[in-house]
BAKEGU-36180 format. One record per residue: residue number from 0; residue in one letter; z, x, y of N, C-alpha, C in turn. Coordinates in Angstrom, 2 decimals. Layout:
<recs>
REC    n  res     n.up   n.east  n.north    ca.up  ca.east  ca.north     c.up   c.east  c.north
REC  NUM    a        Z        X        Y        Z        X         Y        Z        X        Y
...
</recs>
This chain:
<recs>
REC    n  res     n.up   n.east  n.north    ca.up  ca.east  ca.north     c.up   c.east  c.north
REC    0    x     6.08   -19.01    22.63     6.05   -18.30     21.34     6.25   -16.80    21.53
REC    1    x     5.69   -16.09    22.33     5.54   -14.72     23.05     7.22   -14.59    22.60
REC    2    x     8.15   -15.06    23.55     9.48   -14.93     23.63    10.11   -14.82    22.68
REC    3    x     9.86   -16.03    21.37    10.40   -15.63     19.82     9.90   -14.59    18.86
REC    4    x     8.72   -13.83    19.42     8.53   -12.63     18.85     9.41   -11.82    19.77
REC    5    x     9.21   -11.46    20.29     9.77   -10.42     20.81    11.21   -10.15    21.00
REC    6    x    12.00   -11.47    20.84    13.39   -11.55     20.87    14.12   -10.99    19.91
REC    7    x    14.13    -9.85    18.77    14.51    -9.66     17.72    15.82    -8.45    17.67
REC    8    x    16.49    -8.39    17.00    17.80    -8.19     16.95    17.68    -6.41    16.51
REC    9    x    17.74    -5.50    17.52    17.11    -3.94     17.38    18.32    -3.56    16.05
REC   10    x    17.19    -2.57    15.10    18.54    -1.74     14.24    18.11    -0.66    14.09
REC   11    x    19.26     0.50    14.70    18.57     1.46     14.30    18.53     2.11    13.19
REC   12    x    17.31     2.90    12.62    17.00     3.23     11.75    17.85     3.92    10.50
REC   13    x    19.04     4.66    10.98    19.54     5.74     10.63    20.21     4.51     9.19
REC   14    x    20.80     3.23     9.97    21.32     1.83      9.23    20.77     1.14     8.08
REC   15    x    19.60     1.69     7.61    18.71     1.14      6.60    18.25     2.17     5.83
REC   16    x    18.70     1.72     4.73    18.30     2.93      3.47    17.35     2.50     2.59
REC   17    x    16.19     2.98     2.91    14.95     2.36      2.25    15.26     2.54     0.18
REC   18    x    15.93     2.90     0.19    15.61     3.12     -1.37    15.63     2.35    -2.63
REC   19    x    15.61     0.69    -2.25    15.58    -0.37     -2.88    14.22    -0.48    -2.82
REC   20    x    13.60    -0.66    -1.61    12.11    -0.71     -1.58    11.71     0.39    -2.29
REC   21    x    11.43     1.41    -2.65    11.33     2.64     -2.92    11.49     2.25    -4.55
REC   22    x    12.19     1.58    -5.23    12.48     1.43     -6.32    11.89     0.48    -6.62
REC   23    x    11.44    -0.51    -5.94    10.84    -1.57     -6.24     9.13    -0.80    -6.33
REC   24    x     8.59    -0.60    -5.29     7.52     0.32     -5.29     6.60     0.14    -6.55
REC   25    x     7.85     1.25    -6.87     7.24     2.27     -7.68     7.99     2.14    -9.00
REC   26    x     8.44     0.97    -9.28     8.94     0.72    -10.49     7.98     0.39   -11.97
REC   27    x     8.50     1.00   -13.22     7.14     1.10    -13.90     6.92    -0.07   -15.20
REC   28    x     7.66    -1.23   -14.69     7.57    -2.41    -15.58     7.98    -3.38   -15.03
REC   29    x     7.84    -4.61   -15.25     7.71    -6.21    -14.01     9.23    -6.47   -14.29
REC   30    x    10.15    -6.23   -15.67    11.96    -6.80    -15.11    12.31    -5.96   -14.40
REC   31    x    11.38    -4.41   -14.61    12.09    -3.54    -13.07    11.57    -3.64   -11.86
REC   32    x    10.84    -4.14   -11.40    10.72    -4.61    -10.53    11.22    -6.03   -10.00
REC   33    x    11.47    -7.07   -10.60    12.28    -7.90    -10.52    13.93    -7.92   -10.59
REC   34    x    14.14    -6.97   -11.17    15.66    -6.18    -10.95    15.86    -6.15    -9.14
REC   35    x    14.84    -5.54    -9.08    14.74    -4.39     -7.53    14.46    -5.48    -6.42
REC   36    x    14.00    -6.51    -6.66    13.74    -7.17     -5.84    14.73    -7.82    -4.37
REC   37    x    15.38    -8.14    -5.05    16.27    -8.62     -4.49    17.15    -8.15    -3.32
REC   38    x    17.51    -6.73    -3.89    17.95    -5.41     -2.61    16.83    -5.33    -2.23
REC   39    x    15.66    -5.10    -2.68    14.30    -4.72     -1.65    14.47    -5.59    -0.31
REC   40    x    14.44    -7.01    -0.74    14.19    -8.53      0.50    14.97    -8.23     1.26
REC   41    x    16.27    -7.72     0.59    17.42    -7.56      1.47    17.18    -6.78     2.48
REC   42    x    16.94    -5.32     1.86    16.72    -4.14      2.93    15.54    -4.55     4.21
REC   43    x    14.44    -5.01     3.37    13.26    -5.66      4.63    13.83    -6.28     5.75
REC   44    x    14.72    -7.60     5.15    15.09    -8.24      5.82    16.23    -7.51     7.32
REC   45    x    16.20    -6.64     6.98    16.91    -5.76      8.09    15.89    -5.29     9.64
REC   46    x    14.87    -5.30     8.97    13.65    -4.61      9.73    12.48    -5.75    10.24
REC   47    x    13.21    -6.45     9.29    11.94    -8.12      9.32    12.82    -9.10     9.75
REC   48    x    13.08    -9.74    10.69    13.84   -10.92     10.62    13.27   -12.16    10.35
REC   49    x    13.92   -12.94     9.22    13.44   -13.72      8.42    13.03   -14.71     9.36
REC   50    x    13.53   -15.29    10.59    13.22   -15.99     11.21    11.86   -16.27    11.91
REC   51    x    11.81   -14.88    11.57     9.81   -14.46     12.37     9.14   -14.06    11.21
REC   52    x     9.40   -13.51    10.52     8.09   -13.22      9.44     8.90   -13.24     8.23
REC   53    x     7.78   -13.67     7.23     8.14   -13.91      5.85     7.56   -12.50     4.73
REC   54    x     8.34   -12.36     4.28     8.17   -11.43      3.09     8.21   -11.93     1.77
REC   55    x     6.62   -11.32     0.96     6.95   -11.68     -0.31     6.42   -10.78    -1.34
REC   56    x     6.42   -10.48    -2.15     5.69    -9.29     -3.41     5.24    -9.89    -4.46
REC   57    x     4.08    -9.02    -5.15     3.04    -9.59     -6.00     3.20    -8.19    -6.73
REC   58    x     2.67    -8.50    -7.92     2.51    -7.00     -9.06     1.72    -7.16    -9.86
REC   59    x     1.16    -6.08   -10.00    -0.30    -5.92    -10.51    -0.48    -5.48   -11.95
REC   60    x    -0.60    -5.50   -13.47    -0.68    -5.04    -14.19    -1.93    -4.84   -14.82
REC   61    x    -2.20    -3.38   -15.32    -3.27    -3.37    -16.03    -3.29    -4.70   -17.38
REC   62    x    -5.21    -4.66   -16.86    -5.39    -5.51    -17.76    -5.89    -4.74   -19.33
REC   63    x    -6.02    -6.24   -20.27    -6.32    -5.15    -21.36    -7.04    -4.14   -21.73
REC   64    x    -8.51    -4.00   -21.15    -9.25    -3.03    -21.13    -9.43    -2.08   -20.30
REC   65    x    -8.60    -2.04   -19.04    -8.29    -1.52    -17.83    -8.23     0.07   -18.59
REC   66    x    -7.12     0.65   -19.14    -7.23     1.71    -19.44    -8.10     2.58   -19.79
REC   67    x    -8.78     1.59   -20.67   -10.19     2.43    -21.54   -11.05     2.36   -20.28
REC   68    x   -10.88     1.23   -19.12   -12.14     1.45    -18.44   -11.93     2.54   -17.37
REC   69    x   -10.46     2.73   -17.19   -10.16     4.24    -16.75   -10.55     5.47   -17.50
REC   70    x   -10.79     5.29   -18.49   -10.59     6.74    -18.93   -12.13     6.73   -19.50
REC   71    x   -12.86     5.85   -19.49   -14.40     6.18    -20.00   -15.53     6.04   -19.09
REC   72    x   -14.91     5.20   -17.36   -16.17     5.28    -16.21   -15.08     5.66   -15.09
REC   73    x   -14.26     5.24   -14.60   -13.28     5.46    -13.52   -13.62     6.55   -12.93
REC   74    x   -12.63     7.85   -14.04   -12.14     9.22    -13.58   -13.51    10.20   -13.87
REC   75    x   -13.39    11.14   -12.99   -14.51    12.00    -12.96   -14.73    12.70   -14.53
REC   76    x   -15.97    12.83   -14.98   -16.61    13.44    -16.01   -15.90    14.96   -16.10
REC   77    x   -15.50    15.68   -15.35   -14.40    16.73    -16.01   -13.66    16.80   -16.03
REC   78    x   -12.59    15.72   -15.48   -11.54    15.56    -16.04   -11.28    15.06   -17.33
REC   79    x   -12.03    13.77   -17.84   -12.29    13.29    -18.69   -12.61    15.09   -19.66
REC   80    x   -12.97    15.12   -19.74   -13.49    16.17    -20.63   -12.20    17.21   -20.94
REC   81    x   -11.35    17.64   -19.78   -10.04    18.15    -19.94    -8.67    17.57   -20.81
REC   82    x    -9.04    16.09   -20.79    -8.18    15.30    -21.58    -8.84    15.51   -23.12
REC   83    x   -10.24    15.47   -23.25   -10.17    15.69    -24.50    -9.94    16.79   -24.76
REC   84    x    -9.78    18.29   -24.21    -9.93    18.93    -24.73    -8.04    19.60   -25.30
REC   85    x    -7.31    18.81   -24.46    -5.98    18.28    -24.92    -5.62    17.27   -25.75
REC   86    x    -6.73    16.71   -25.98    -6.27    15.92    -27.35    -5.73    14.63   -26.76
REC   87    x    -5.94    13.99   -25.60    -5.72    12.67    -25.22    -6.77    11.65   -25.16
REC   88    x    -6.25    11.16   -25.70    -7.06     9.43    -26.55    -6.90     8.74   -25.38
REC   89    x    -7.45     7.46   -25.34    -7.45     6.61    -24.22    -6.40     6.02   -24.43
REC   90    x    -5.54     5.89   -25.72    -4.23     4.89    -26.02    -3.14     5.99   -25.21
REC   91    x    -3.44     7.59   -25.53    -2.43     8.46    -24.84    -2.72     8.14   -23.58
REC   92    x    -3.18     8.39   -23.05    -4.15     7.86    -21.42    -3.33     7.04   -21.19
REC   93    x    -3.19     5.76   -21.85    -3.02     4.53    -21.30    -0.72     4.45   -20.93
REC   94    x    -0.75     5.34   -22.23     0.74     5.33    -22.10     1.25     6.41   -21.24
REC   95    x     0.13     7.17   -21.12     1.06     7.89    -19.86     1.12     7.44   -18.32
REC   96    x     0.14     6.85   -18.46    -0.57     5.63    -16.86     0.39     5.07   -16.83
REC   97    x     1.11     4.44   -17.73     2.25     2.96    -17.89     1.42     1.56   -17.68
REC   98    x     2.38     0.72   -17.20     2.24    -0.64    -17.65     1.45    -1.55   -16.11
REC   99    x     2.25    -0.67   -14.74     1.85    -1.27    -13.94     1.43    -0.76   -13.34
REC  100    x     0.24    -1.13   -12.50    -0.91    -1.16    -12.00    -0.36    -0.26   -10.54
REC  101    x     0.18    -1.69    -9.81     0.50    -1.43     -8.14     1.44    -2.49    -7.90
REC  102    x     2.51    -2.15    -7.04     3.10    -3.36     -6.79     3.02    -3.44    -5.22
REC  103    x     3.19    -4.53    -4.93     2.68    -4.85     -3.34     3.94    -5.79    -3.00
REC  104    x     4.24    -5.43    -0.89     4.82    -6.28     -0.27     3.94    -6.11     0.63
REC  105    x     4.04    -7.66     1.00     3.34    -8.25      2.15     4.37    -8.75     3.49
REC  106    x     4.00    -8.43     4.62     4.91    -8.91      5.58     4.11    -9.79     6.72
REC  107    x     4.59   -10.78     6.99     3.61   -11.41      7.78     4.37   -12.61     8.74
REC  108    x     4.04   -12.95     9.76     4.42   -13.21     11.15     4.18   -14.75    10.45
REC  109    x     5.47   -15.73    10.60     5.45   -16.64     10.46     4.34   -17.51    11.59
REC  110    x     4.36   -17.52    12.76     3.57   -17.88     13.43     2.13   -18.05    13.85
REC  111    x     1.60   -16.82    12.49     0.07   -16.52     12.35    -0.16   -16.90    11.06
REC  112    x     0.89   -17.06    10.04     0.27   -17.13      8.93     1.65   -18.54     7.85
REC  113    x     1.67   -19.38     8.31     2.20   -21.12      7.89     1.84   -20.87     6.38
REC  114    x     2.75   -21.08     5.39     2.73   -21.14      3.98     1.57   -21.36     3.38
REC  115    x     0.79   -22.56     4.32    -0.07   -23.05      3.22    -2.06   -22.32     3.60
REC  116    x    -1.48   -21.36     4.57    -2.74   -20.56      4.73    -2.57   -18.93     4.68
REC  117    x    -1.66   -18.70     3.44    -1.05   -17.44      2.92    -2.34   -16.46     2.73
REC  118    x    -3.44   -17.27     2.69    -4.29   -16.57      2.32    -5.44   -16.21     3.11
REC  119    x    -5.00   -16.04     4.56    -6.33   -15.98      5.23    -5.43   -15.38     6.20
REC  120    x    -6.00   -14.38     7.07    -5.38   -13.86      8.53    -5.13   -12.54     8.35
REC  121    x    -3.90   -11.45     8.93    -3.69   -10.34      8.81    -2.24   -10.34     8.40
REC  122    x    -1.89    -9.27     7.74    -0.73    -8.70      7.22     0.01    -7.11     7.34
REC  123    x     1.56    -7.14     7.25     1.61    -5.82      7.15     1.95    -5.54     5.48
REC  124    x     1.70    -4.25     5.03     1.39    -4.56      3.22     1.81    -3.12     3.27
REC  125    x     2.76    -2.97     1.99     3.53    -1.30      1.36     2.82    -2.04     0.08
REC  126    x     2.03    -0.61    -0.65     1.63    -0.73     -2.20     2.07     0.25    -2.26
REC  127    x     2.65     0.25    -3.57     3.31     1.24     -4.35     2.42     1.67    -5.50
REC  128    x     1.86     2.76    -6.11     1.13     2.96     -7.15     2.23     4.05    -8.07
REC  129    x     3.02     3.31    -8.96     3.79     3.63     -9.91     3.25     4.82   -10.87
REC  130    x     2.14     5.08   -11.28     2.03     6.07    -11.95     1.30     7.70   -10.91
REC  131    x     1.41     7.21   -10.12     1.43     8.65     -8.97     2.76     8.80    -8.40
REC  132    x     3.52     7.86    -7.79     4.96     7.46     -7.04     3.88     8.19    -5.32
REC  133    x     3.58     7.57    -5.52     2.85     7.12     -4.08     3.07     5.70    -3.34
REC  134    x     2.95     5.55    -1.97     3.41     4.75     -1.30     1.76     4.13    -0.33
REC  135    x     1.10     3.65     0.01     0.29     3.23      0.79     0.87     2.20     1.73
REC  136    x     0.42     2.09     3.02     1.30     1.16      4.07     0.44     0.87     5.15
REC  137    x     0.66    -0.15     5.60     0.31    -0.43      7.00    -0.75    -1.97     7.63
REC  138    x    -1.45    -2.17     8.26    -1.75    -3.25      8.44    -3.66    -3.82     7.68
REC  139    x    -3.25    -4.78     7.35    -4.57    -5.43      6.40    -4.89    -7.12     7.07
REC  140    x    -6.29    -7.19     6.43    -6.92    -8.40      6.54    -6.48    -8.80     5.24
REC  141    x    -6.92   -10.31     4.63    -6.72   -10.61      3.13    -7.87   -10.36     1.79
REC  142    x    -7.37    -9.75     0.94    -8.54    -9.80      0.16    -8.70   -10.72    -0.52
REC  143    x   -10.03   -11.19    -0.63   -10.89   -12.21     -1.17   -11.22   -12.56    -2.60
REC  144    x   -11.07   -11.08    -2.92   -11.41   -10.90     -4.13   -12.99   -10.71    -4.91
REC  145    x   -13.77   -10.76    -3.47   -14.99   -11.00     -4.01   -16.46    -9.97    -3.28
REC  146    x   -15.46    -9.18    -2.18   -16.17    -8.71     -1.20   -16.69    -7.06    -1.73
REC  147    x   -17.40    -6.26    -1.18   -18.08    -5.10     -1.33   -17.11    -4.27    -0.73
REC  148    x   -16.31    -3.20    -1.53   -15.39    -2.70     -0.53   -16.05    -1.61     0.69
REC  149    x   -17.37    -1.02     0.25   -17.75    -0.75      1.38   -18.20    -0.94     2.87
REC  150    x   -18.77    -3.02     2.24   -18.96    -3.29      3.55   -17.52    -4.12     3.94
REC  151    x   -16.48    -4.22     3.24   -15.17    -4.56      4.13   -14.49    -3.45     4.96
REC  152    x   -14.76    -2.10     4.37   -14.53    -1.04      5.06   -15.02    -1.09     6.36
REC  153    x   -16.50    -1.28     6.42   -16.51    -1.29      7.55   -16.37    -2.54     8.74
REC  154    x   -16.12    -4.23     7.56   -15.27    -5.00      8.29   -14.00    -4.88     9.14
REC  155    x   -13.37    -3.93     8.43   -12.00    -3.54      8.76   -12.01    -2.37    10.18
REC  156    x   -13.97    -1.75    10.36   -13.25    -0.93     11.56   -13.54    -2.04    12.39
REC  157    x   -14.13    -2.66    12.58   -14.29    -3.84     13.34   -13.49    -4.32    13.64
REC  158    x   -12.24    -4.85    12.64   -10.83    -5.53     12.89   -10.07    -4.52    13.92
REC  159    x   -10.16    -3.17    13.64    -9.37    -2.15     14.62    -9.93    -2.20    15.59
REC  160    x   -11.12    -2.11    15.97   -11.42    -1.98     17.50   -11.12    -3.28    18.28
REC  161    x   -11.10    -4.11    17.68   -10.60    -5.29     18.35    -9.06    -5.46    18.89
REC  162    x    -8.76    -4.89    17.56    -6.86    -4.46     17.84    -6.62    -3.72    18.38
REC  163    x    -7.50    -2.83    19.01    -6.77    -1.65     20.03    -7.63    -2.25    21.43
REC  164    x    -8.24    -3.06    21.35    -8.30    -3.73     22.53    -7.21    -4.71    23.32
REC  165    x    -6.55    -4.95    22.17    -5.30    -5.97     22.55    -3.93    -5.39    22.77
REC  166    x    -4.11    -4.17    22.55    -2.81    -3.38     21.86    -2.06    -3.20    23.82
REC  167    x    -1.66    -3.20    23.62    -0.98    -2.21     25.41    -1.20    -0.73    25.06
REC  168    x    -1.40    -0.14    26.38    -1.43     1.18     26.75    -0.47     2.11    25.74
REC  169    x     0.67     1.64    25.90     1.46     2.60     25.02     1.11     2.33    23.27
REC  170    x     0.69     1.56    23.03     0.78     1.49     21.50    -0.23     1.82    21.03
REC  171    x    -1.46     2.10    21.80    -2.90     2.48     21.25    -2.41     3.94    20.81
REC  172    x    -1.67     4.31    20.78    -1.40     6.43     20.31    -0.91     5.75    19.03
REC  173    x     0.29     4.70    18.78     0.35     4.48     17.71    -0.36     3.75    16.92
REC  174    x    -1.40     2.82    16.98    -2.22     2.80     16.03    -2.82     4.17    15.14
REC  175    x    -2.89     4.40    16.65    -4.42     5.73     16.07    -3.30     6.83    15.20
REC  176    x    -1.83     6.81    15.01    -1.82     7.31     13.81    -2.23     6.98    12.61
REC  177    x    -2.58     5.76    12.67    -3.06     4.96     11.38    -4.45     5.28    11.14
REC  178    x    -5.18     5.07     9.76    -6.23     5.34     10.08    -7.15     4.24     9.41
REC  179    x    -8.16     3.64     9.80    -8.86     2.61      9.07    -9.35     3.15     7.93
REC  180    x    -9.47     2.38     6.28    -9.45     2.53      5.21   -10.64     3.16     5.07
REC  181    x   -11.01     4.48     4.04   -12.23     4.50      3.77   -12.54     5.20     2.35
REC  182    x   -13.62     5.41     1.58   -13.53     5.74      0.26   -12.55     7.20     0.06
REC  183    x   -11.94     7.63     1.01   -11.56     8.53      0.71    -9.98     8.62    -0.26
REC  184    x    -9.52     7.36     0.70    -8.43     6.17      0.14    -8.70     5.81    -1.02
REC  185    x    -9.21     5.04    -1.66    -9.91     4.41     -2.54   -10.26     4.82    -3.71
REC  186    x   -11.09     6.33    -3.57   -11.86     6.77     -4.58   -10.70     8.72    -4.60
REC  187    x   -10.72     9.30    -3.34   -10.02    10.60     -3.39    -8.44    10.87    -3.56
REC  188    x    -8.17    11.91    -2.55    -6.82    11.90     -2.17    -6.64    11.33    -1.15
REC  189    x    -7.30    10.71     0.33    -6.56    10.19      0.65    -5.42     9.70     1.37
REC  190    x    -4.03     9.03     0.58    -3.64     8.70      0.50    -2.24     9.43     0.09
REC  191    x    -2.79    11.08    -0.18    -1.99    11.83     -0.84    -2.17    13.39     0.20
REC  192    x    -0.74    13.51     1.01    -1.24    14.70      1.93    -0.39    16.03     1.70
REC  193    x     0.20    15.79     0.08     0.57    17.05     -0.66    -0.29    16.39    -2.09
REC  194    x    -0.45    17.59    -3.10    -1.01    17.10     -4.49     0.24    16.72    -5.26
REC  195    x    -0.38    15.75    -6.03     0.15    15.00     -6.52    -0.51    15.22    -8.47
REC  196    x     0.82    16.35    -9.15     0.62    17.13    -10.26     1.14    16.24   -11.13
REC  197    x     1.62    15.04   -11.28     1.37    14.30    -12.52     1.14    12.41   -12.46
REC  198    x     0.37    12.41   -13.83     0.27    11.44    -13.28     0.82    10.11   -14.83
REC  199    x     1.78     9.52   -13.97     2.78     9.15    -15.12     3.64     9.87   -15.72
REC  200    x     3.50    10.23   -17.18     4.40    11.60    -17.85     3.31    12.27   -18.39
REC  201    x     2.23    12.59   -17.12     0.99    13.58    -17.86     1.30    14.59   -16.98
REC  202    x     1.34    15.69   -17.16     1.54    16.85    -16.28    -0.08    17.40   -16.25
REC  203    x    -0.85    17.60   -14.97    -2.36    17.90    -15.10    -2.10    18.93   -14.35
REC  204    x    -1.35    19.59   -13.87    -1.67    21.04    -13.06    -2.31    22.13   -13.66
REC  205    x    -2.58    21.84   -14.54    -3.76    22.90    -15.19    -4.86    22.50   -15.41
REC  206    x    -4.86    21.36   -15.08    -6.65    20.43    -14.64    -7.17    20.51   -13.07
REC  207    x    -6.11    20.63   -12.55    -6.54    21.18    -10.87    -5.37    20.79    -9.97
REC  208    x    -4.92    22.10    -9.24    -3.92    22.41     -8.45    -3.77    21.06    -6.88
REC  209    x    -4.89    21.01    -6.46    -5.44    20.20     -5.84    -5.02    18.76    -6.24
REC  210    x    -4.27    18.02    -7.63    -3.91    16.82     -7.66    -4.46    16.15    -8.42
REC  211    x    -4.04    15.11    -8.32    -4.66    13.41     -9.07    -5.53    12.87    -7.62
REC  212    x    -6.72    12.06    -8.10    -7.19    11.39     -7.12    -6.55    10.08    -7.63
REC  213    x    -6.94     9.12    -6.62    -6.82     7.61     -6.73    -7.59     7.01    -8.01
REC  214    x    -8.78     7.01    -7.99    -9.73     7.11     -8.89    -8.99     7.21   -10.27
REC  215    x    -8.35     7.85   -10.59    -7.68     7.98    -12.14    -6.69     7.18   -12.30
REC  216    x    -6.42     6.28   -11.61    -5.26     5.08    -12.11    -5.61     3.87   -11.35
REC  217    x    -6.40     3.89   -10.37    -6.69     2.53     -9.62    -7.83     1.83   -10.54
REC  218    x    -7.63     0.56   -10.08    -8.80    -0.07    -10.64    -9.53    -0.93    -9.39
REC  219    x   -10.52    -1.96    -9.84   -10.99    -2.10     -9.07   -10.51    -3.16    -8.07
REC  220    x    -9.76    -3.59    -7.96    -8.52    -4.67     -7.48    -8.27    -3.87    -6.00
REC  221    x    -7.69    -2.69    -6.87    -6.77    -1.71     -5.81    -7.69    -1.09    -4.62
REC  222    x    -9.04    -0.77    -5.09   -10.29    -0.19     -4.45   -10.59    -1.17    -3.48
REC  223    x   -10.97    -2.48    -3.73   -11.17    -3.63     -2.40   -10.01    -4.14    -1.96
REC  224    x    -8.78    -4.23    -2.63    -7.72    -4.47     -1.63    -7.23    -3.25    -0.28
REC  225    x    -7.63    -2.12    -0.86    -7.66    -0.69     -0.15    -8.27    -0.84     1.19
REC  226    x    -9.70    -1.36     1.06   -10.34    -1.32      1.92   -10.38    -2.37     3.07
REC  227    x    -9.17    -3.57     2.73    -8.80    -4.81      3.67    -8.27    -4.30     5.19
REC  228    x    -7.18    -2.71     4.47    -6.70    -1.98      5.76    -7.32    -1.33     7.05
REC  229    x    -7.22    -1.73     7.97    -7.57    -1.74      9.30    -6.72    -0.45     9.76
REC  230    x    -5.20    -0.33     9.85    -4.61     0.77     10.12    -3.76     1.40     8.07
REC  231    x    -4.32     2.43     8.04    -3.60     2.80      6.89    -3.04     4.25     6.54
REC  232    x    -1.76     4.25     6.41    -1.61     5.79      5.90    -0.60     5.61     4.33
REC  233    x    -0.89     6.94     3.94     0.18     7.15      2.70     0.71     8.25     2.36
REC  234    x     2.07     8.31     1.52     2.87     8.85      1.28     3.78     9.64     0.04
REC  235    x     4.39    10.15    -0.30     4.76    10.42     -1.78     6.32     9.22    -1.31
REC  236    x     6.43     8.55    -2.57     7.89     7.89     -2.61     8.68     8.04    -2.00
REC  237    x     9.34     9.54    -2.33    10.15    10.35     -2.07    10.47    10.39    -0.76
REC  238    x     9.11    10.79     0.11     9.06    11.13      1.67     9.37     9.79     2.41
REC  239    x     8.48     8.62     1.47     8.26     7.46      2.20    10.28     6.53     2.01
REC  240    x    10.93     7.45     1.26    12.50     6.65      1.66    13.09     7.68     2.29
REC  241    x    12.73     8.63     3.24    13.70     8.97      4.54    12.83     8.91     5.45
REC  242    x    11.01     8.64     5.74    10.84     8.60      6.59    10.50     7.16     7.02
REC  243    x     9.98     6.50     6.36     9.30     4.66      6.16     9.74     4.07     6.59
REC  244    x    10.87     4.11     7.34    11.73     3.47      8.09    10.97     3.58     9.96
REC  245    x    10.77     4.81     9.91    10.07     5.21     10.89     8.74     4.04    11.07
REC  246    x     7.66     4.56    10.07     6.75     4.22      9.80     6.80     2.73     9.93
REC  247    x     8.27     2.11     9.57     7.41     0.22      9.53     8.03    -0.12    10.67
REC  248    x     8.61     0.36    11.72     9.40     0.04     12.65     7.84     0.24    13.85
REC  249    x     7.12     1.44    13.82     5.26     1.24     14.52     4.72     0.11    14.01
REC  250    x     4.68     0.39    12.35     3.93    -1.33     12.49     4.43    -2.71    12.80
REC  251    x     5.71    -2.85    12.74     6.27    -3.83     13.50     5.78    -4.28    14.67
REC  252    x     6.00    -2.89    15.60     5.85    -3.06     17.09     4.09    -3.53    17.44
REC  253    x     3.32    -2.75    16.54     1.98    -2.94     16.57     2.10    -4.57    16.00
REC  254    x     2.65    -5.40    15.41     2.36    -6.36     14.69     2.45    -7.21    15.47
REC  255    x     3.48    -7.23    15.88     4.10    -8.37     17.52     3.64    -8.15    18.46
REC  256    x     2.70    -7.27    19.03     2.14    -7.26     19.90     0.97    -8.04    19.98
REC  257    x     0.08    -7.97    18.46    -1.14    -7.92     18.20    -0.83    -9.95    18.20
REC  258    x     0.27   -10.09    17.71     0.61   -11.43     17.39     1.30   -12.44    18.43
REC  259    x     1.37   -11.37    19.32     2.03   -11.95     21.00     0.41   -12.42    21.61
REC  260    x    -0.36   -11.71    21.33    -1.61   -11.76     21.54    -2.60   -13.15    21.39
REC  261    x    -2.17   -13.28    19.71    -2.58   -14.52     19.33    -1.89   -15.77    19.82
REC  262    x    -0.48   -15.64    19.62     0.51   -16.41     20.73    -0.02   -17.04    21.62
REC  263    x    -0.08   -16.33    22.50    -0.56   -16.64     24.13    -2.04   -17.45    24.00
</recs>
């Protein structure tokens, strides 16, 4: 098995133009994202060979009360207070947020994870959060749906120290660019290593220079799926289609290793 991971057909990077994924992402309604899909699989499939791991995407939409429950416990008490004092309602709130939530790809090693146990093991996972155009990436356990994201947080450093026990010499520098998930992800910035001045078609730079946190458009889905990540970093859109190419080509290498591992 070792041998069929590792046997994979090199491309270099310069050859793949992330910007289908990129569109898929961060697209801000489910036919646009189903539009996008299709070039997305494609482009993956450049970086993923279908033969070893399977790719598939899920999308997240606010639910009906989701908004209001953003805008009346979510987001911090002065921000909230800045919106009213602009005259935004939770229905304005809600339409400047948009429609979708997060959209997610999952990438995962045919050999660790057989169709009919999609739901248990580790993954590599790009979420896109459409009303920031933010990118989140990198390697996860599965969420359950039912767990404490603080104590999966600290399930998840557990999952890393184990993985950098398996890792080879050279790839332990690249994990440790990654960083295991923590409320900072979740609840702050994060996830965000320039500010991030609007959010949807709300322009808040006069609510604080400093950005949008997570907290003002995530819900609680996004908060324990957040915390499944073992290695995690993030990105603005933008950055994440000339550099992400970079970026999933480490977790690749980290993936097949970790999965040469299980292999053997």
């Amino acid at each position: 098995m070792t041998g069929n991971l590792t046997a994979e057909t090199h491309i270099e990077p310069a050859e793949i133009d992330l910007m289908p994924v990129v569109e898929c992402l961060t697209s801000g309604t489910r036919p646009e994202v189903d539009a996008a899909w299709p070039a997305t699989a494609e482009t993956l499939a450049k970086v993923f060979d279908p033969a070893t791991w399977g790719i598939t995407h899920d999308v997240n939409s606010y639910g009906q009360e989701s908004h209001a429950n953003l805008y009346n416990n979510e987001i911090q008490s002065d921000f909230r207070k800045w919106l009213t004092t602009q005259n935004i309602s939770v229905s304005d709130y809600a339409q400047a947020v948009g429609e979708l939530h997060r959209v997610a790809i999952e990438v995962h090693l045919h050999s660790l994870l057989p169709s009919a146990r999609s739901n248990k093991g580790w993954r590599l996972r790009l979420a896109g959060f459409p009303a920031l155009k933010i990118v989140a990436f990198g390697l996860c356990s599965h969420y359950q749906g039912t767990q404490n994201q603080n104590q999966m947080g600290k399930a998840s450093g557990l999952i890393r120290a184990q993985a950098m026990q398996i890792l080879p010499p050279d790839l332990k520098p690249v994990l440790n660019e990654f960083k295991p998930a923590t409320p900072e992800d979740w609840d702050d910035r994060g996830l965000m290593p320039s500010p991030v001045l609007r959010i949807g078609t709300l322009d808040i730079s006069e609510y604080d220079q400093q950005g949008a946190k997570l907290r003002m458009i995530r819900t609680t889905t996004a908060k324990k799926e957040l915390s499944t990540y073992f290695a995690l970093k993030g990105m603005p859109a933008e950055e994440f289609k000339n550099e992400g190419i970079f970026e999933l080509q480490k977790l690749r290498q980290i993936a097949l290793a970790l999965g040469n591992d299980r292999a053997d």
